[in-house]
Backbone as CSV, one residue per row, in Angstrom:
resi,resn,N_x,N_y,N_z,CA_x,CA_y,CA_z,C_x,C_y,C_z
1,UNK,16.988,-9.654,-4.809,17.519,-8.300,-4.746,16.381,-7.303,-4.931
2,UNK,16.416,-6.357,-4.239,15.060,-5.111,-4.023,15.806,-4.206,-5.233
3,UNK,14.815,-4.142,-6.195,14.814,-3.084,-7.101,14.725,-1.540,-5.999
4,UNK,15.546,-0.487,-6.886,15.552,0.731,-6.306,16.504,1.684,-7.440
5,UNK,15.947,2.638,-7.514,16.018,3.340,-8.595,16.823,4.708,-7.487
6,UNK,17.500,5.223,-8.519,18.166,6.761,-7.514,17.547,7.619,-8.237
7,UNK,17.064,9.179,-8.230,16.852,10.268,-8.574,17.318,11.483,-8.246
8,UNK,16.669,12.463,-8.836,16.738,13.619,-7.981,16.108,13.819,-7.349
9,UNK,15.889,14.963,-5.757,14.895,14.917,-4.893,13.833,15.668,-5.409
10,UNK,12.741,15.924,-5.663,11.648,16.989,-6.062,11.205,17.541,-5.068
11,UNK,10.580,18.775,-4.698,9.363,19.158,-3.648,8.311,18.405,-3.180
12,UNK,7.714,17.531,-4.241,7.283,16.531,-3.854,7.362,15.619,-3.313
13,UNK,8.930,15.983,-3.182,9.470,13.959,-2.324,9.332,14.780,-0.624
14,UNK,9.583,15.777,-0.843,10.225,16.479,0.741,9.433,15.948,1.884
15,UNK,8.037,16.162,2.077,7.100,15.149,2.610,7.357,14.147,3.645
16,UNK,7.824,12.799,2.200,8.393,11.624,2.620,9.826,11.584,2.880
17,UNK,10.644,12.649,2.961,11.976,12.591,3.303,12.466,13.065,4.769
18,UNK,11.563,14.313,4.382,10.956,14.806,6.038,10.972,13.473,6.824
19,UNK,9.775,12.806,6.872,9.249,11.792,8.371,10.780,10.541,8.020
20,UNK,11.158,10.512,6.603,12.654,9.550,7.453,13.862,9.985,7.801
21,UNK,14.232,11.563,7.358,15.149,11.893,8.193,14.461,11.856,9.619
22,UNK,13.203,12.478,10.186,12.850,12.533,11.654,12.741,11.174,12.223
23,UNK,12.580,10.271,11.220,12.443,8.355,12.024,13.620,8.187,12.332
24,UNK,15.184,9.033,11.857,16.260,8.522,12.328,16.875,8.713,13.044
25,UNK,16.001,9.769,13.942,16.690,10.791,15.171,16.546,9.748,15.995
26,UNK,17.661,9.880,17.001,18.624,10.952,17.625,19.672,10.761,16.745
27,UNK,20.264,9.928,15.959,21.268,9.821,15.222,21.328,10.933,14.296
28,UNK,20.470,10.956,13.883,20.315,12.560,13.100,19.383,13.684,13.521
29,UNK,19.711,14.608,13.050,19.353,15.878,13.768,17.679,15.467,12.883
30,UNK,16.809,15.751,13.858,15.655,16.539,13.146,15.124,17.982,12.795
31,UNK,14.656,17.724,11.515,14.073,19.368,10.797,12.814,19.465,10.747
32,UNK,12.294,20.654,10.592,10.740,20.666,10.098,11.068,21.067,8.657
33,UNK,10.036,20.825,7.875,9.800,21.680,6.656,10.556,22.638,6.197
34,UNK,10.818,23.714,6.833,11.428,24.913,6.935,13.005,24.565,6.320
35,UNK,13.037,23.994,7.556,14.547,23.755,7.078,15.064,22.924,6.490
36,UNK,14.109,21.816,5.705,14.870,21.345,5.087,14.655,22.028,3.731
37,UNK,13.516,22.574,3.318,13.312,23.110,2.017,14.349,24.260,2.126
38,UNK,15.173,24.847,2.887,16.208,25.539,3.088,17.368,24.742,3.066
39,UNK,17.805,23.478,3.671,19.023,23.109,3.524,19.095,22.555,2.580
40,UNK,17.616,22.178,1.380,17.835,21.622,-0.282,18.078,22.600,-1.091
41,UNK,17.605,24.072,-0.715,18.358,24.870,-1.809,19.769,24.993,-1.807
42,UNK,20.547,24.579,-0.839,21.731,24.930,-0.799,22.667,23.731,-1.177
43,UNK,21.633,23.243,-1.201,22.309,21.494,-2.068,22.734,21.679,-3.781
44,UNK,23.923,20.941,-3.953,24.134,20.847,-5.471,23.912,18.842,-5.582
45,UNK,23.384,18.627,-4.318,23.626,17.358,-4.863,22.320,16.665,-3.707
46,UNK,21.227,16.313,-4.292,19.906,15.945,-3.506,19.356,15.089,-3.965
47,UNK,19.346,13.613,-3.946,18.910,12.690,-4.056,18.179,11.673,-3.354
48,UNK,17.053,10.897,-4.217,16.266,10.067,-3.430,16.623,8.692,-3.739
49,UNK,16.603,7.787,-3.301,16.066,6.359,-3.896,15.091,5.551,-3.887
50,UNK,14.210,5.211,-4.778,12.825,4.971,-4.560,12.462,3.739,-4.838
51,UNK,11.726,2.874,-3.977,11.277,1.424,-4.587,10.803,0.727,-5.943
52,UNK,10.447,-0.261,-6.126,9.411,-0.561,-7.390,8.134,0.128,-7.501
53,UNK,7.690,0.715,-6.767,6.310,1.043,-6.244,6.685,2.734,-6.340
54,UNK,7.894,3.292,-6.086,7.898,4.497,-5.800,8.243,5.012,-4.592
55,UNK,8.199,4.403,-3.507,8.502,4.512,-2.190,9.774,5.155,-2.006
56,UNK,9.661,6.266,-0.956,11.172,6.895,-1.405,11.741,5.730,-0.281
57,UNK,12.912,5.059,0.186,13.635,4.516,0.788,14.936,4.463,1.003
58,UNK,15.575,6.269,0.598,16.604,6.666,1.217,16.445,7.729,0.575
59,UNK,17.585,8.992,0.888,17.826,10.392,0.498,19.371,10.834,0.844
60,UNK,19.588,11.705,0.308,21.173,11.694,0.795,21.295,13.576,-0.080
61,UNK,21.567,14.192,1.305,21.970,16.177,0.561,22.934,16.411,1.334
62,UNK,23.769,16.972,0.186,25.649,17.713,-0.006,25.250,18.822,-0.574
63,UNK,26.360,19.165,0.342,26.521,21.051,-0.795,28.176,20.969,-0.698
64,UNK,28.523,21.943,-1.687,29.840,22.204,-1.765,30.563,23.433,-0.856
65,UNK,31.526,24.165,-0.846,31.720,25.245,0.089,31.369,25.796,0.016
66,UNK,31.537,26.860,0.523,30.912,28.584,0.422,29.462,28.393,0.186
67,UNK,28.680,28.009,1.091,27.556,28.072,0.948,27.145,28.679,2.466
68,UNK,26.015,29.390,2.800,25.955,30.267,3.910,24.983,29.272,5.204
69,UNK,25.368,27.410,5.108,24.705,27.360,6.089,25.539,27.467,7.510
70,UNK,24.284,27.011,7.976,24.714,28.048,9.869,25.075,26.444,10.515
71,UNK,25.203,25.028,10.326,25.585,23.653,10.591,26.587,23.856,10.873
72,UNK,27.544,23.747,12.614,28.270,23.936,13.375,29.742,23.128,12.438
73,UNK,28.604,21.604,12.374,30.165,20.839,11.749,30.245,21.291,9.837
74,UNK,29.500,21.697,9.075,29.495,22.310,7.943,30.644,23.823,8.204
75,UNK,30.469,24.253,9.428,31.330,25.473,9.678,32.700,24.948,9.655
76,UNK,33.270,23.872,10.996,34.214,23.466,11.156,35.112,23.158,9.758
77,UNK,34.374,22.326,8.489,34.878,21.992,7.733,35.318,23.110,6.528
78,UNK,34.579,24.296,6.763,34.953,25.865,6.038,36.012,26.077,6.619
79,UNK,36.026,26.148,7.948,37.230,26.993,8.619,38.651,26.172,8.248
80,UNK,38.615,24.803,7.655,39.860,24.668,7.733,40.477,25.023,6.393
81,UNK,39.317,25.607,5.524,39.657,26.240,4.218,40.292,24.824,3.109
82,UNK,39.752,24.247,3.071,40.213,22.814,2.175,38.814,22.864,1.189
83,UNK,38.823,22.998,-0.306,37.662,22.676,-0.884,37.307,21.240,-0.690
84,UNK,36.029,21.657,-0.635,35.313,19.963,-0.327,34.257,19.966,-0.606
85,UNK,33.237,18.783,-0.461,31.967,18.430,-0.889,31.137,17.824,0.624
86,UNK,30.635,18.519,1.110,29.939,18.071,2.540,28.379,17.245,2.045
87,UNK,28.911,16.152,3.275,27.394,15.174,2.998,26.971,15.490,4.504
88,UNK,25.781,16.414,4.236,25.138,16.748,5.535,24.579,15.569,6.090
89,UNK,23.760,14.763,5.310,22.941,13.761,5.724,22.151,12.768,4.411
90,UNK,22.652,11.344,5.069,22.196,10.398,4.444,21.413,9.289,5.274
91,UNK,20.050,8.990,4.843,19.202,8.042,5.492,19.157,7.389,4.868
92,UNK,19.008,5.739,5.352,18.482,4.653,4.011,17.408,3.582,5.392
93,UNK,16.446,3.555,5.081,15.768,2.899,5.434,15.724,1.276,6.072
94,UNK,15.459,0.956,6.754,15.496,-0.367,7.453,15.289,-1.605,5.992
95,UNK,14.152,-1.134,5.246,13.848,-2.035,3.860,14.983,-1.917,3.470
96,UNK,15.999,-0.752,2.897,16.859,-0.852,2.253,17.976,-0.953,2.312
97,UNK,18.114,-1.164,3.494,19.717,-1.406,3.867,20.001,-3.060,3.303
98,UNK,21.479,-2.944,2.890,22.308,-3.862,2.355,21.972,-4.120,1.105
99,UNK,21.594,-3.302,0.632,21.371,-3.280,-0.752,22.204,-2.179,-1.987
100,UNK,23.270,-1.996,-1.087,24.386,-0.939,-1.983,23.225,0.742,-2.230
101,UNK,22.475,1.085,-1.481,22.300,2.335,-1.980,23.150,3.271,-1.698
102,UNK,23.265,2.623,-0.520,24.301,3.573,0.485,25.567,4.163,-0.313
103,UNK,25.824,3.190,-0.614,27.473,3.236,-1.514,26.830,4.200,-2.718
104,UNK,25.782,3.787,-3.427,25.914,4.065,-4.463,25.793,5.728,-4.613
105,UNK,24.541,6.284,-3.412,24.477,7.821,-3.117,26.071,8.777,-3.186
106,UNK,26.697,7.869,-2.137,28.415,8.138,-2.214,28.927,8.208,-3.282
107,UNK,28.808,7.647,-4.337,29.597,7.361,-5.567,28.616,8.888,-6.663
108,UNK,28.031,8.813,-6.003,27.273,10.752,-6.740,28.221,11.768,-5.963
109,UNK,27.890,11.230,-4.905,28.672,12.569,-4.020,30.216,12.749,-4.416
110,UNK,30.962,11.661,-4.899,32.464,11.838,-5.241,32.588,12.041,-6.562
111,UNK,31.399,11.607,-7.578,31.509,12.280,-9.050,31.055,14.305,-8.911
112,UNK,30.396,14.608,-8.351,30.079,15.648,-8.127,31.246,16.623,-7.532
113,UNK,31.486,16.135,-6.584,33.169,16.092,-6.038,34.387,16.749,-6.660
114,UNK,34.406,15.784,-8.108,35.479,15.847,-8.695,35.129,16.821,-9.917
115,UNK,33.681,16.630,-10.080,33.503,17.882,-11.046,33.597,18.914,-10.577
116,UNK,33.807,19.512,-9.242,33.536,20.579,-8.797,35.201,21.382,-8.325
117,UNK,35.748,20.348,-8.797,37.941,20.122,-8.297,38.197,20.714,-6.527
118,UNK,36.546,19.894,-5.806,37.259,19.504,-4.530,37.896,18.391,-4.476
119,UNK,38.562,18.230,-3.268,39.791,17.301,-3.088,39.378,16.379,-1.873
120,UNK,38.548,16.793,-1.418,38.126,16.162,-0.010,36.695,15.907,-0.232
121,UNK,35.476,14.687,0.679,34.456,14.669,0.529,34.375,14.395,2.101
122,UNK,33.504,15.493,3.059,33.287,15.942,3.818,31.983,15.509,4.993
123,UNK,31.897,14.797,6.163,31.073,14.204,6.624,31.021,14.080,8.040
124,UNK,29.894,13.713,8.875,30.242,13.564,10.738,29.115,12.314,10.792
125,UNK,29.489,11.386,11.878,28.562,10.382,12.079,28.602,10.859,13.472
126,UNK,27.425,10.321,14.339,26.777,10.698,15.706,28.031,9.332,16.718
127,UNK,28.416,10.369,17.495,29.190,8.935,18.593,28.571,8.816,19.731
128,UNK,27.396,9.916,20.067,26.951,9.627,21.465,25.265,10.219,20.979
129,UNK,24.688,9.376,20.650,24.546,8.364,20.425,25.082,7.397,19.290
130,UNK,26.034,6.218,20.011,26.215,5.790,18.433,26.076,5.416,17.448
131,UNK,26.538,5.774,16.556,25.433,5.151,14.796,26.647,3.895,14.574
132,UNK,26.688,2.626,14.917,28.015,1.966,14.761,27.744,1.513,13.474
133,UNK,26.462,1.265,12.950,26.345,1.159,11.110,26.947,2.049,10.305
134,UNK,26.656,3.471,10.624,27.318,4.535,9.844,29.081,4.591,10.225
135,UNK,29.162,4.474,11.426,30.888,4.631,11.427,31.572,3.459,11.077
136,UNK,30.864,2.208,10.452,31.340,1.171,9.953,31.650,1.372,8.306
137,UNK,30.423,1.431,7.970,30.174,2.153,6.361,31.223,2.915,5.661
138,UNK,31.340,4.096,7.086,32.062,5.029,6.664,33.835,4.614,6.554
139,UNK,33.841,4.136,7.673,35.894,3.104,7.545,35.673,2.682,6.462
140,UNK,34.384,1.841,5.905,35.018,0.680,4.916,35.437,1.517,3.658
141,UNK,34.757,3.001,3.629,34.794,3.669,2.232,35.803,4.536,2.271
142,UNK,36.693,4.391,3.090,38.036,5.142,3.671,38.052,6.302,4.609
143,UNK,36.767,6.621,4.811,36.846,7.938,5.644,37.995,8.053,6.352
144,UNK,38.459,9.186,6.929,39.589,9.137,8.481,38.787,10.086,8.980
145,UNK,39.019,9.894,10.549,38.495,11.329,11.339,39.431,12.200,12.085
146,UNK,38.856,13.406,11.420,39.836,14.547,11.602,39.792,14.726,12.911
147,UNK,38.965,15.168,13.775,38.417,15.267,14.868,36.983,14.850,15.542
148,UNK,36.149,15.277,16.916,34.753,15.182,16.788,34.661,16.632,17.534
149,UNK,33.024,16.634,17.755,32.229,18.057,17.970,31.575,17.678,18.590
150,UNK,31.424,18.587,19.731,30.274,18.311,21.226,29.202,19.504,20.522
151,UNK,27.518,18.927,20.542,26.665,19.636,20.017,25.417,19.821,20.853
152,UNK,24.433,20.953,21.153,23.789,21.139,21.455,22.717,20.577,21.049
153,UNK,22.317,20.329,19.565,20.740,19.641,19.520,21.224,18.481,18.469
154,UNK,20.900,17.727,18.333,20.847,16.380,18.242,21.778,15.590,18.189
155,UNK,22.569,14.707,17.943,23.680,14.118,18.373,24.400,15.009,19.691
156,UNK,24.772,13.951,20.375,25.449,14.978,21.450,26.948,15.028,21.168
157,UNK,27.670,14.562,20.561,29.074,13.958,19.984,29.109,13.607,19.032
158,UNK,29.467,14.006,17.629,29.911,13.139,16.431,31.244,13.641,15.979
159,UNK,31.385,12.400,15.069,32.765,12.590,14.948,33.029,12.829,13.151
160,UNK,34.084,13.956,13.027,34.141,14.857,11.690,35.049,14.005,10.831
161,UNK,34.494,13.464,9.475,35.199,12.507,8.620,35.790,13.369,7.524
162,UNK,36.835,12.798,7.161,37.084,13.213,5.217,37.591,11.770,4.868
163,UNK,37.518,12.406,3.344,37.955,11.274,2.301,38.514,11.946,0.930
164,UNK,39.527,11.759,0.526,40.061,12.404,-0.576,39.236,11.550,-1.772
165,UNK,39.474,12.435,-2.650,38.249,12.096,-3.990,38.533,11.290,-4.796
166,UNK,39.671,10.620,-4.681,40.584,9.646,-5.557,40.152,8.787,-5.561
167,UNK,38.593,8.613,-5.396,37.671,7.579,-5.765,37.312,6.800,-4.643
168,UNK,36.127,5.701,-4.618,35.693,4.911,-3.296,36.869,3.485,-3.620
169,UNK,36.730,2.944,-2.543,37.837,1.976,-2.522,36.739,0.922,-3.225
């Protein structure tokens, strides 16, 4: 079993979080700098997971509502006026997959969730191109999909998840 530790994200990690959100495109949107040190301030919930060594080898940033980003499917999920906890984006690395980080990032995002008395935990996986790991992940942890969203820059199709907070199955 691969030791891996969770944290919080620092400025310092951004760097190395940067080049693996961009290693995971097209499935995920890519950022520069800019924006992600912009879409972490708006995070209440920014985490890394890091090897024995330190290696970051996943990341995972949520914000809660009412927050002013301009993310088409972050909009969709305002407009239907339901408090919730949006997981913009979670990467876990080729090393680290199947090693429960995945789950375990989730299990922050639904304690955070419930401290915050949303009711829903808020999410989109890419369908064109498809991520069939992530829309697997995501069934097993109960997601349903509300609908999907045709998008201009990266995914061309994903499809918009919830999950009520009544815990991971």
């Amino acid at each position: 079993m691969q030791f891996l530790r969770l944290r919080v994200m620092r400025e310092s990690d951004l760097d190395a979080v940067l080049r693996l959100n961009n290693d995971a495109s097209p499935t995920i949107r890519p950022l520069d700098a800019a924006a992600l040190a912009e879409l972490r301030g708006m995070c209440d919930v920014a985490l890394v997971a890091t090897s024995r060594v330190g290696d970051i080898t996943a990341f995972l940033l949520s914000l809660g509502g009412g927050q002013p980003y301009a993310s088409p499917n972050y909009r969709w999920f305002e407009e239907r006026h339901t408090r919730h906890q949006y997981i913009d984006r979670i990467v876990v690395s080729s090393a680290a997959r199947g090693t429960g980080i995945g789950r375990a990032l989730y299990e922050s995002v639904f304690e955070r969730a419930r401290e915050r008395g949303a009711n829903e935990v808020t999410t989109e996986v890419a369908l064109e191109p498809l991520d069939q790991r992530s829309l697997s992940f995501h069934e097993a942890l109960g997601f349903r999909r509300l609908g999907e969203h045709a998008l201009t820059d990266g995914p061309a199709r994903v499809a918009l998840l919830a999950r009520t907070v009544d815990g991971l199955p």
